[in-house]
C-alpha positions in Angstrom: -21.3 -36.1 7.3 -19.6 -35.5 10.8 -17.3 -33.3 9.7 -16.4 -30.4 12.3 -18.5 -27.0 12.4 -17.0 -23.6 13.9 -18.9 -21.5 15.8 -18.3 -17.4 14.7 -19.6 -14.5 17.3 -19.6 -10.9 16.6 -20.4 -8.9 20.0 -20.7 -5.6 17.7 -22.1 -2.1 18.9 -26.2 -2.5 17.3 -26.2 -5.9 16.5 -24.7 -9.3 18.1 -24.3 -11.6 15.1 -23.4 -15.4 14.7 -22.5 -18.1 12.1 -21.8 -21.7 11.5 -19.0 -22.2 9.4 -17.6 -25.2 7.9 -14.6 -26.7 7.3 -14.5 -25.3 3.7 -15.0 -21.2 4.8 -19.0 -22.0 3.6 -21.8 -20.6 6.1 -24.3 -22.6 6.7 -26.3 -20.5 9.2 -26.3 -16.6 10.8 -28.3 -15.3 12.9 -28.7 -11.4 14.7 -30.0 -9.9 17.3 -30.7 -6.2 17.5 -28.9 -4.2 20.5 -29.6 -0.8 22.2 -26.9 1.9 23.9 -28.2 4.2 26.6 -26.8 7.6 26.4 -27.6 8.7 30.3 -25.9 11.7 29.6 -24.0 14.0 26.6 -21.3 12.0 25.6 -22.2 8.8 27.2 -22.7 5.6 25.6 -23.0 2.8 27.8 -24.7 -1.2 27.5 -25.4 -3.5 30.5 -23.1 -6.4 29.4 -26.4 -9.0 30.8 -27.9 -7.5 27.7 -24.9 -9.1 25.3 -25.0 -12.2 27.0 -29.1 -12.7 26.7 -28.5 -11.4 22.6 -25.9 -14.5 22.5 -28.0 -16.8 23.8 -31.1 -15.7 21.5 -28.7 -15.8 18.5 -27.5 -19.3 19.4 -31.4 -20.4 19.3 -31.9 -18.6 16.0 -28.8 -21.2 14.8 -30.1 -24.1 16.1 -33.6 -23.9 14.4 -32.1 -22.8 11.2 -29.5 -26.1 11.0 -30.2 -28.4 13.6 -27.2 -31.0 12.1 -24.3 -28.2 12.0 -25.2 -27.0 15.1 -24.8 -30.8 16.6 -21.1 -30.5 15.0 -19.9 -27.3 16.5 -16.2 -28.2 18.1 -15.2 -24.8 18.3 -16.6 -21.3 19.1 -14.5 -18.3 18.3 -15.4 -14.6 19.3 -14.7 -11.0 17.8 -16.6 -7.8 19.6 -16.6 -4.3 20.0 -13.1 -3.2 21.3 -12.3 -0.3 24.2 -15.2 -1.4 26.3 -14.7 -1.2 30.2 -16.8 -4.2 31.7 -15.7 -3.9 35.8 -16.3 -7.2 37.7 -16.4 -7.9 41.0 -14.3 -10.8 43.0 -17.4 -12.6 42.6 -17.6 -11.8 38.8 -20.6 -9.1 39.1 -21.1 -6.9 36.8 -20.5 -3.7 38.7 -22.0 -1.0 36.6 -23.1 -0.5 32.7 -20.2 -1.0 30.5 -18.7 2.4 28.7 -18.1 1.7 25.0 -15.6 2.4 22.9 -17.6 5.9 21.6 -17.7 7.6 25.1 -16.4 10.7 25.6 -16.6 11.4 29.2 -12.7 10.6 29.6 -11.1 13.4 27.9 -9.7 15.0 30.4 -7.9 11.7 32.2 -6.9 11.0 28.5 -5.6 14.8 28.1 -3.8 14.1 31.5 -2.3 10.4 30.6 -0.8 12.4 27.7 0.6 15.1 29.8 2.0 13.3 32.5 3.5 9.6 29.8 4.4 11.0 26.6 6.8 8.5 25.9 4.1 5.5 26.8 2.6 6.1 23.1 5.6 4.5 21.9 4.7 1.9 24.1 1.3 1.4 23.7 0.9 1.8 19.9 -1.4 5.3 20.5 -2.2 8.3 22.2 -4.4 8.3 25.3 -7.8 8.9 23.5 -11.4 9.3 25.8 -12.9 6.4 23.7 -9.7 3.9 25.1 -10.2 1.6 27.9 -7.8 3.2 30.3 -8.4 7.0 30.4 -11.9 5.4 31.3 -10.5 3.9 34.2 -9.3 7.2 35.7 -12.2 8.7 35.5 -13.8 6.1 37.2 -11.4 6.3 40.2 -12.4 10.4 39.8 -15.7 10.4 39.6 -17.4 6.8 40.9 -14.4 5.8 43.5 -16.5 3.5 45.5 -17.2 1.5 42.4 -13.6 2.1 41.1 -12.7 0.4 44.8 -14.9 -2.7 43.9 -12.8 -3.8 40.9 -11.0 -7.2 40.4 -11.4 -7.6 36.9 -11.5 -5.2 34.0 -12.3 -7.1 30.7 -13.3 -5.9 26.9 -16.7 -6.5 25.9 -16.2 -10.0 23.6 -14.6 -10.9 27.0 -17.3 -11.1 29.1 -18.9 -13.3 26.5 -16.4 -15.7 27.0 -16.6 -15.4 30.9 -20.2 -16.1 30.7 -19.0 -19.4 27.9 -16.1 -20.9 29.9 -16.2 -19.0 33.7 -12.5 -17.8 33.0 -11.5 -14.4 32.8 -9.2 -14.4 29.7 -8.3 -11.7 26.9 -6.4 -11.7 23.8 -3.9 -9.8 22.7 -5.6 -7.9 19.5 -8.1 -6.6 22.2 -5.6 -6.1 24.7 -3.6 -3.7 22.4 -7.1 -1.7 22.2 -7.0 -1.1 25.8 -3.6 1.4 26.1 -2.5 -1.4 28.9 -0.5 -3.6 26.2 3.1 -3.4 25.0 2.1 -3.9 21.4 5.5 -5.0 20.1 6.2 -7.3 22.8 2.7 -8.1 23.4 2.7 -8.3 27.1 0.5 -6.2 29.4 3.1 -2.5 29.9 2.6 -2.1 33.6 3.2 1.7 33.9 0.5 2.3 32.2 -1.4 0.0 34.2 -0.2 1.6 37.0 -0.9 5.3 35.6 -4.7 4.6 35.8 -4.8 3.2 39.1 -4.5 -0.5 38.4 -2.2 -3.1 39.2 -1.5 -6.3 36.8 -3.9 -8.6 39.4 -6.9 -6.6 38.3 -6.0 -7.7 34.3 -7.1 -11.3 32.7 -4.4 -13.0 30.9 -3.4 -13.0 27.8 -3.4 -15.4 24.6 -3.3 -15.0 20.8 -6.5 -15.2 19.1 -5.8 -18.4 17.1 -4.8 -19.7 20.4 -7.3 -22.2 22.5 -8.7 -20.1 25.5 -10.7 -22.3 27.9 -13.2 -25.0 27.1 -17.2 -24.5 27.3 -18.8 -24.7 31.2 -21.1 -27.4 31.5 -23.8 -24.7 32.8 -23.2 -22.8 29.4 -23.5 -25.9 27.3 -26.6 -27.0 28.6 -28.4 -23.3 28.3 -26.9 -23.2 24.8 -27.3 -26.5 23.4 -23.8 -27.2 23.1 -21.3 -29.8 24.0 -19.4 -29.4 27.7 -15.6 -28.9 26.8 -15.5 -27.2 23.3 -12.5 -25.4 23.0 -13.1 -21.5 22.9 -10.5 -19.7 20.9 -9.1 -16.3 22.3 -10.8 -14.0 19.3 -10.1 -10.6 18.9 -11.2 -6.7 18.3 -13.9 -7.1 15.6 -11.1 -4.9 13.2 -8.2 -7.6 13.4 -11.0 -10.7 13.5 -12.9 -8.9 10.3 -9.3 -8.8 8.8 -9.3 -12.8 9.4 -12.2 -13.3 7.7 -11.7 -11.5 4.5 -8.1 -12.6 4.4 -6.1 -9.2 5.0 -3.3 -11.0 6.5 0.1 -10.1 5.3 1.6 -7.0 5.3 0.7 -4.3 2.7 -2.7 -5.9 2.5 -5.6 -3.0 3.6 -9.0 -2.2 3.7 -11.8 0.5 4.6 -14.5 -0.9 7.5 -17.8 1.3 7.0 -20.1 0.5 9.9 -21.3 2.8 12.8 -17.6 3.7 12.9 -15.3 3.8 9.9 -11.6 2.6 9.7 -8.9 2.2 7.3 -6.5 -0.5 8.3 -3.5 -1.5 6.6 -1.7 -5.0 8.1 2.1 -4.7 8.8 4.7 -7.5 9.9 5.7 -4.6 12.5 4.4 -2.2 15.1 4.5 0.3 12.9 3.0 3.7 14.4 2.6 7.1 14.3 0.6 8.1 17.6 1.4 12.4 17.1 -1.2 11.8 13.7 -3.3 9.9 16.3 -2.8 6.7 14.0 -3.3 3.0 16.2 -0.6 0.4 15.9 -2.2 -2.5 17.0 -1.8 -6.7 17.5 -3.4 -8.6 15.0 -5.2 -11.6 15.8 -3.0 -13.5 14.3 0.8 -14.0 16.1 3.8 -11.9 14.8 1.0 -9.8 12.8 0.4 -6.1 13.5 -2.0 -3.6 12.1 -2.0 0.3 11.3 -5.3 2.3 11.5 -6.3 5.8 11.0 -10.3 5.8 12.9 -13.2 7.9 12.6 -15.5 7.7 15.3 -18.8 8.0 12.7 -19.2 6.4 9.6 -22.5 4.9 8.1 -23.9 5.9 11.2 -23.7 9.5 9.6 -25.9 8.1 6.4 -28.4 6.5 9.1 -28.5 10.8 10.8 -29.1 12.2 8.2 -31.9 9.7 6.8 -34.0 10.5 9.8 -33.0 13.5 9.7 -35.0 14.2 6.4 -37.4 12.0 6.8 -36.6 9.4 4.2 -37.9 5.6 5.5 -34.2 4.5 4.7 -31.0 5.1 3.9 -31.6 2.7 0.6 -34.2 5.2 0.2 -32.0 8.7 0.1 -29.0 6.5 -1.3 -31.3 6.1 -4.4 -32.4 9.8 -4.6 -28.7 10.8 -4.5 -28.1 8.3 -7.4 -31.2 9.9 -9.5 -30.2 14.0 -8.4 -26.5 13.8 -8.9 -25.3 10.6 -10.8 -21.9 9.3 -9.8 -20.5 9.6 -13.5 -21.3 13.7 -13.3 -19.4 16.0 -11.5 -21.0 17.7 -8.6 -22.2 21.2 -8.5 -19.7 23.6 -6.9 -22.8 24.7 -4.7 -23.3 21.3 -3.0 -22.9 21.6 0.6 -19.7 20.3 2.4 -20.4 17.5 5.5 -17.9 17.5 8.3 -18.7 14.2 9.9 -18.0 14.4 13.4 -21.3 13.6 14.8 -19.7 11.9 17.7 -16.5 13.6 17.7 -13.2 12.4 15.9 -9.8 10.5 16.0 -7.7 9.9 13.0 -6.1 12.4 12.9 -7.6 15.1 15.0 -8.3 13.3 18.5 -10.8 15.6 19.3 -14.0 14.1 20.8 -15.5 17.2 21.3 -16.0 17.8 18.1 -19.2 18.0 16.2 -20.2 17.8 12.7 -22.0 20.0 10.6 -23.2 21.3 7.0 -21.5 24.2 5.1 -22.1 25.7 1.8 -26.3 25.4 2.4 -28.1 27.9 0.1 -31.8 28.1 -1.5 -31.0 25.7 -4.3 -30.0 22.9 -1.5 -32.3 19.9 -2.3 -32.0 16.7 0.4 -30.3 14.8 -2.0 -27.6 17.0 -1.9 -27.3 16.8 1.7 -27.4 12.9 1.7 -24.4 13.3 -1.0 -22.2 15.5 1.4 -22.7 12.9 4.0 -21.3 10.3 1.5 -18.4 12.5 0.3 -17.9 14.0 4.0 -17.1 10.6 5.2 -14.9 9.6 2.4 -12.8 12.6 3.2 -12.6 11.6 6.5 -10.9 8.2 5.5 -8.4 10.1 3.0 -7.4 11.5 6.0 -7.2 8.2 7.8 -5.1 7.3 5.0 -3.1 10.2 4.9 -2.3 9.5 8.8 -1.6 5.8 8.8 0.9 6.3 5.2 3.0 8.9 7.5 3.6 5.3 9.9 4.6 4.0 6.7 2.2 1.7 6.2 1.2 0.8 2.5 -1.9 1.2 0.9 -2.6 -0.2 -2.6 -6.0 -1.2 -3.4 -8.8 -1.7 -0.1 -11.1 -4.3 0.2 -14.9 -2.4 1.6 -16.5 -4.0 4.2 -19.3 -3.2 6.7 -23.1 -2.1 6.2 -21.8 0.9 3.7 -20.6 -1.8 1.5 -23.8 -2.2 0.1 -23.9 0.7 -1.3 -22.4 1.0 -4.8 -22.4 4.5 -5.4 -20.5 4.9 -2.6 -17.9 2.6 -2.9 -17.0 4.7 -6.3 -17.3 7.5 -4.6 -14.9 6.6 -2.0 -12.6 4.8 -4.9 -12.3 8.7 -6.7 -11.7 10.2 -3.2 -9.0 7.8 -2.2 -7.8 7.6 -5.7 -7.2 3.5 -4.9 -9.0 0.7 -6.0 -12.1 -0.5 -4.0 -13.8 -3.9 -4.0 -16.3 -5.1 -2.0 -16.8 -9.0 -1.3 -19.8 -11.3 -1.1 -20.9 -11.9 2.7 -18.7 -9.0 3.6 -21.2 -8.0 6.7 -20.1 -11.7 8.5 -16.7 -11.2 7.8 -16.1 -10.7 12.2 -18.3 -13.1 12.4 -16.4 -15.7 9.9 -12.9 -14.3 11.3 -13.7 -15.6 14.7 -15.1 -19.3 13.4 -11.8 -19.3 11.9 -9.8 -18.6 15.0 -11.6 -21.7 16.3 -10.7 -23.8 13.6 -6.6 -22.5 14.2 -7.1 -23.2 17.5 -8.2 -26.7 17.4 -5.7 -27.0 15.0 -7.3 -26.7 11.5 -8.2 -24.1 9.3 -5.1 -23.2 7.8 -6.1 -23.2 4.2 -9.2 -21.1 5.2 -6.6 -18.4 6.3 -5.8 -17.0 2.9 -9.0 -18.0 1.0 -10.3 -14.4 1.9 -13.8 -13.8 0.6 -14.9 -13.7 -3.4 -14.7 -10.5 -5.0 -18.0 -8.9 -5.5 -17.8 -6.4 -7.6 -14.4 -3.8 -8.5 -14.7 0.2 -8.4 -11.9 2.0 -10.0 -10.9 5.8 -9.6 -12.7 8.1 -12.6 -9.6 10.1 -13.2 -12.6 13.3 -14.6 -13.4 13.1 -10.7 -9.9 14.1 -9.6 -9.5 18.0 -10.0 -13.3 18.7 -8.4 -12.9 16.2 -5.2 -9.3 17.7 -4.6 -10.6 21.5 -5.1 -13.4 20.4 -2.2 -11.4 17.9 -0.1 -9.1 21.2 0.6 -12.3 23.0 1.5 -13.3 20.3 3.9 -9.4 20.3 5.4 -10.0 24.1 5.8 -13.3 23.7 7.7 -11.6 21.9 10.5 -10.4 25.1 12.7 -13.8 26.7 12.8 -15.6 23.5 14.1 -13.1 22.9 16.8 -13.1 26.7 17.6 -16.7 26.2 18.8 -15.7 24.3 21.5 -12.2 26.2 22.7 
């Protein structure tokens, strides 16, 4: 009856989601709140980190009046967010301007010039200086807003400031760390050159603790606004990548799986920091210790299916996803004059770092119906993570069969189509769109010192999608028409 309830929370890019989780991996509440980005100019993408902290609070209210009883247990809180995020703090811990998230562009040049000037830090740092990383942001700060770049004591990720605002300590971990470009991933200390190379020094960084580890304990301010108990033990989290991994149980090494939100990843867990940084491949920390992961990124994902739903019209992507499913069934073989989608609607990493580059259509004729446009976007993305997966094999990671998660999960016509493109096995879970927020309840069981059985208990298999060997020959012929596309996209830009 009083048995101990974690509490999960996902700071993600739209949406700020939370769970109560019991001591047997079952949620007994969740809750979200809706978020907004400003985009003050091309390329930007910005939040005001207030904004996160009044979603969190709103969240924890939603728990409370769903289970009263759990939310009286909570012993723990554990936190997974948006990773790359720049939130700048003042000695007094001020916010000192919007936060810059992880899909701004505006530091390519700083990044081009941290490439130029460290080649041999990528070794280091587990990747190549990208714009959407936390440290080429910092340089252009200290180019283009020096008096605010002057004001900074603190730099922390986004799930961070969430935790300043639970506990009053400035604390990271080392999964988000690693996120940064600022971490040594094998040794998993901060790399101080690096540090250095955008202005920094180590003072200006929180310190660092493994995400199963206990962080700080709940401020007696915090605990009255939220309802909670003075003291609970806050875990250190992680990137919502490594914490997702935690929930659905990708732990050990050769495990993998695709993540299909507003971004797309495919991750495959190592027991090593295994990298590739010339294919523009991460080689991350895990949030668990003496756990690493590879990952080949796209910087759009279902955020493309969401485009091009507005973009004709539909009133949801359910909506189009259906059409698709009625034009052009998934058993058939599509017609050779369906269009081709390059999805680089906010530019791309894995294995291009190019955020300059856009997306577009090719192949549109007369006979071009919307549903063939909404399939393009579904195939266009799924050729994206063949090249994620592509990139991340050349660092030698393994990838068998991959676990779905995200909001494209959903979708089962996609998760076929995306099983005959990657030629690999595809499942999705039940309550795979928690699984950051279940990941970081977790960490707070591990780091009050339980949990350990919920560790490999992963989630329960939805529902299997195997490659249609028919599929093969077609999918090949156009993914080497998409690869071929690439040049004349990025030409627009040169």
């Amino acid at each position: 009856m009083h048995s101990p309830i974690a509490l999960g929370i996902d700071l993600g890019t739209s949406e700020l989601k939370a769970v109560l989780l019991d001591q047997s991996g079952v949620v007994l509440a969740h809750a979200g709140v809706r978020l907004t980005i400003s985009r003050p100019q091309p390329g930007w993408s910005e939040q005001d980190p207030e904004d996160w902290w009044q979603a969190c609070a709103a969240g924890l209210q939603q728990l409370r009046a769903a289970n009263p009883d759990a939310y009286a247990r909570v012993r723990c809180i554990g936190l997974s967010g948006q990773m790359h995020g720049a939130v700048l703090l003042d000695e007094g811990d001020r916010v000192l301007r919007p936060a810059i998230l992880w899909d701004d562009s505006r530091a390519m040049l700083e990044a081009e010039q941290l490439g130029r000037d460290h080649p041999d830090f990528a070794e280091v740092t587990g990747s190549l200086p990208m714009a959407g990383l936390t440290a080429p942001k910092l340089l252009w700060l200290q180019h283009h807003e020096p008096q605010t770049f002057s004001r900074i004591d603190c730099v922390l990720s986004p799930k961070d400031y969430l935790r300043l605002r639970l506990t009053g300590e400035r604390i990271t971990d080392v999964s988000d760390a690693a996120a940064t470009l600022w971490l040594d991933v094998r040794r998993r200390v901060w790399f101080e050159p690096m540090v250095n190379a955008t202005g920094l020094t180590l003072r200006q960084l929180p310190p660092l603790v493994e995400g199963s580890a206990a962080s700080a304990g709940l401020a007696a301010a915090a605990a009255t606004e939220l309802g909670l108990s003075a003291g609970l033990v806050v875990a250190g989290g992680g990137g919502d990548n490594p914490v997702s991994a935690v929930g659905i149980g990708a732990i050990d090494a050769g495990q993998a799986f695709v993540t299909l939100g507003t971004s797309a990843a495919l991750v495959a867990i190592t027991d090593h920091a295994a990298g590739n940084p010339p294919s523009a491949v991460h080689t991350f920390c895990h949030a668990l210790p003496q756990r690493w992961y590879t990952m080949g990124a796209m910087l759009s994902g279902a955020s493309c299916l969401r485009w091009v739903t507005n973009l004709l019209g539909k009133p949801n992507e359910q909506a189009l996803l259906q059409l698709v499913q009625e034009t052009l069934p998934i058993a058939q073989v599509v017609p050779a004059t369906t269009p081709l989608f390059l999805p680089y609607l906010a530019g791309e990493r894995t294995p291009h770092n190019d955020p300059l580059v856009r997306g577009g259509f090719m192949q549109l004729g007369h006979d071009t119906v919307p549903a063939m446009l909404g399939y393009a976007v579904l195939e266009g993305v799924g050729f994206g993570l063949l090249d994620a997966m592509h990139a991340v094999q050349s660092a030698g990671a393994a990838v068998s069969s991959c676990a779905l998660v995200g909001g494209g999960a959903r979708s089962d016509y996609w998760a076929q189509l995306l099983a005959n493109i990657l030629d690999r096995e595809i499942h999705t879970l039940s309550g795979s769109e928690l699984s950051a927020c279940i990941g970081a309840a977790k960490l707070g069981f591990l780091a009050i010192g339980g949990g350990q059985d919920l560790l490999a208990a992963g989630m329960p298999i939805k529902a299997r999608f195997t490659p249609v060997a028919a599929q093969q020959p077609v999918l090949q012929a156009r993914y080497r028409q998409f690869r071929g596309l690439f040049a004349a996209a990025q030409a627009l830009h040169d």
